[in-house]
C-alpha positions in Angstrom: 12.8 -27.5 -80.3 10.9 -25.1 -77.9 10.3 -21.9 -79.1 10.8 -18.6 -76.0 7.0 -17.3 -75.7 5.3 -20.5 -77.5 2.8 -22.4 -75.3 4.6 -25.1 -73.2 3.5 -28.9 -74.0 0.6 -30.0 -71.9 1.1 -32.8 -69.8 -0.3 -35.1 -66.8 2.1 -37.1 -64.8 1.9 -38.9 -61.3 4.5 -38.2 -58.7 6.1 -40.4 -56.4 2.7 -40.4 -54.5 0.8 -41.5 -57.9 -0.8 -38.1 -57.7 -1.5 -36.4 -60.9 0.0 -33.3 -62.0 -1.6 -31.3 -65.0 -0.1 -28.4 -66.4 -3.4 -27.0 -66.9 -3.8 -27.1 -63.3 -0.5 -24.9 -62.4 -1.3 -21.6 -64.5 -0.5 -18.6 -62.1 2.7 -19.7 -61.1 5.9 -20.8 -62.6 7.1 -24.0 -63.2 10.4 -25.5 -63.1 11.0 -29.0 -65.2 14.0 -30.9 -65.4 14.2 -33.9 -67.1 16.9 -36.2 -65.5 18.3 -39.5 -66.7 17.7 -41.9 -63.6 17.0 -42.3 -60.0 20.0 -42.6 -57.7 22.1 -41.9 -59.6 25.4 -39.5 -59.2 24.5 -36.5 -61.7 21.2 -37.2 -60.8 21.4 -37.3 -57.4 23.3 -33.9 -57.2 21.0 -31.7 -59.1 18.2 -33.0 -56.9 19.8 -32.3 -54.0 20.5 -29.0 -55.1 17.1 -28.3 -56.3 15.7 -29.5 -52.9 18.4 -27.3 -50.9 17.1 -24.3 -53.2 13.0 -24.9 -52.7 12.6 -21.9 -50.0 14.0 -19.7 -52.6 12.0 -20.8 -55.7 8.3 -20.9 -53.3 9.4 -17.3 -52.8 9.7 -16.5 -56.5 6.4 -18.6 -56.6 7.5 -21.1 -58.3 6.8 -24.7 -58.2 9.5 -27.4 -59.4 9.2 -30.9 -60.5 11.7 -33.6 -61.7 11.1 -35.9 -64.3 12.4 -39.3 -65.8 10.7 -42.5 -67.1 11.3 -44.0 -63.3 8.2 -45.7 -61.5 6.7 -44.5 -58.4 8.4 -47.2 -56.2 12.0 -46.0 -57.9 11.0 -42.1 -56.8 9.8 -43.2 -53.4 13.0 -45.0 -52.6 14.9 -42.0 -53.8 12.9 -39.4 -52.2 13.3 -41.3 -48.7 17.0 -41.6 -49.4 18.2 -38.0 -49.7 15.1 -36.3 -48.2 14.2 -34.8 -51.4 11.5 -31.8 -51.2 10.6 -32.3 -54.6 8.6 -33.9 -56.5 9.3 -36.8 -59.1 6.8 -37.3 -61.8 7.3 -40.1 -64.0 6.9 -40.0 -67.8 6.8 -44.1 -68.5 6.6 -43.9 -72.0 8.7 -41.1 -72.4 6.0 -39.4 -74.8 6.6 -35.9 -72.8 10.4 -35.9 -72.9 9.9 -36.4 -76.9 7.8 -33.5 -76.5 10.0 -31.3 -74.9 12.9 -32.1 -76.7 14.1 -34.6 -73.7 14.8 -37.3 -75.5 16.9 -38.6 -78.3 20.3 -38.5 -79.9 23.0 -37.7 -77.1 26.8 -38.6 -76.9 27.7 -40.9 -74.0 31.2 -41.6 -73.1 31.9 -40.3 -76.4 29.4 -42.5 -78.1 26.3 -41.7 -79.9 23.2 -43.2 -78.0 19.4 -42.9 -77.4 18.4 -41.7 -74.2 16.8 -39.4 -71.6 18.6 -35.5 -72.5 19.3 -34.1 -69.2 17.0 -30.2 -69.6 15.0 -27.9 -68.1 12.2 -25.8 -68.9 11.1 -22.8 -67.2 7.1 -22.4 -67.7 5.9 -18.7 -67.3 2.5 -18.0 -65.1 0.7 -18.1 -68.3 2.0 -21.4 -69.6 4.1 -20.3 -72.1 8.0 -21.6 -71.6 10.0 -18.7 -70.7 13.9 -20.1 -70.9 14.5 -23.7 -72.2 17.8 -25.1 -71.5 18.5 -28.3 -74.0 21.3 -29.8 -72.1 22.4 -29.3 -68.6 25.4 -29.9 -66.3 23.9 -31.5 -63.0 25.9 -29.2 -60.7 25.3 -25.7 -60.5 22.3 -26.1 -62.5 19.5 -25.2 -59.8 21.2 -22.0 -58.9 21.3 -21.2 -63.1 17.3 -21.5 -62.8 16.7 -19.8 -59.5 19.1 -16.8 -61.1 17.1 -16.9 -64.5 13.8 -17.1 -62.9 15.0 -14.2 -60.4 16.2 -12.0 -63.1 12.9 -12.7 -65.3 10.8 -11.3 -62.2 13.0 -8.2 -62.2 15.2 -9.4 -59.2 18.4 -8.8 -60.9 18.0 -5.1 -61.0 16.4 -4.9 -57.4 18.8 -7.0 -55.2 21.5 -4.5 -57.1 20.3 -1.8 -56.0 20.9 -2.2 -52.3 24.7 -2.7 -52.7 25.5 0.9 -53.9 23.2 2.6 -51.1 25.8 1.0 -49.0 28.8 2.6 -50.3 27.7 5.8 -49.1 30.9 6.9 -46.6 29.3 7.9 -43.0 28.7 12.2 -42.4 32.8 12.8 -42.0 32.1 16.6 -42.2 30.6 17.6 -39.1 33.3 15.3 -37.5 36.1 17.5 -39.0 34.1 20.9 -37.9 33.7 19.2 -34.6 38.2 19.1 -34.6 38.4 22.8 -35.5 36.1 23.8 -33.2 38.1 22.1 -30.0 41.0 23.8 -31.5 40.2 27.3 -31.0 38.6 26.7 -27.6 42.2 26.7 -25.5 42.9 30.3 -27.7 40.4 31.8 -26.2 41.3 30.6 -22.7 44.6 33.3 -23.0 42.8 36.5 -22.4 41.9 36.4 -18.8 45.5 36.8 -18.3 46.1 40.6 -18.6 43.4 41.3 -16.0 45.8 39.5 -14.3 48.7 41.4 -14.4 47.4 44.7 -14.0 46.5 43.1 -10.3 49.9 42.0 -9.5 51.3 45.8 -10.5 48.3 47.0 -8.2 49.7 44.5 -5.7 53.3 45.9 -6.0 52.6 49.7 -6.5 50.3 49.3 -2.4 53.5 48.2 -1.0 55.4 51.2 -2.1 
């Protein structure tokens, strides 16, 4: 089991280009693993997508995300090309790294107990330590749960909050209200011209006498 705060596993792996990826060579920004059963496949298939449709949003929490299964290169090419994945694949052949990570062994399948790859995800702090480990995973959803932990480990939570309640703020209704009153009175005023008024119709009369 991985242990919140221990140092993550080191590992190289190629990618889907046969381009090695160290750990070692990603300290200073955080890294998203997920171990996944198979290529093309239909859990498998939907948390990639999803992963790739979230990328813009984990490159701005500077994060960097790679898949992983015991698929070659020409597997993760064909899948890649297929679904116009922006990820990357690595592939873990031997499946020493999933052992590692706890991504492999003893899972129920169908109801039955079996040997295989254990759908996970790690997420691997800027200084290589693993920050949130999640031992099994539901494909769907699942790259939103990351993006939302990763968000809320950067102090995101409590910042994208803190808009919302600025806007409840009701627009100024008092100087509205004076504005009402103050039309009110005007036409009051506009009664006292009228007793000049008279006295110049009993002028009027009191000449024609």
């Amino acid at each position: 089991m991985l242990t919140i705060g221990s140092p993550a596993p080191a590992f190289t792996l190629p990618d889907q280009d046969g381009k090695a990826v160290a750990l070692k060579d990603l300290r200073g920004r955080w890294v998203v693993l997920y171990f996944y059963p198979k290529d093309d496949t239909p859990g498998c298939t939907v948390e990639a997508c999803e992963f790739t449709a979230a990328l813009p949003a984990f490159h701005g929490l500077d994060a960097e995300v790679f898949g992983c299964s015991a698929d070659g290169a020409a597997a993760h090419t064909k899948f890649v090309a297929k679904y116009k994945l922006g990820i990357r694949l690595l592939t873990d052949a031997d499946r020493s790294v999933m052992k590692t990570y706890g991504a492999f062994g003893s899972k129920l399948m169908y109801g039955k107990k079996v040997e295989g790859v254990i759908r996970s995800t790690v997420l691997i702090a800027p200084d290589g330590t693993v920050a949130h480990h999640w031992a099994t995973v539901k494909a769907a959803g699942h790259a939103e749960q990351v993006r939302s932990k990763l968000a809320e480990l950067q102090g995101g939570g409590a910042a994208a909050a803190a808009p919302a309640k600025a806007a409840k703020k009701p627009a100024a209704k008092k100087p509205a209200a004076k504005s009402v009153k103050a039309a009110a009175k005007k036409p009051v005023a506009a009664k006292k011209p009228a007793k000049p008024a008279k006295k110049a119709a009993k002028k009027a009369k009191a000449a024609k006498k």
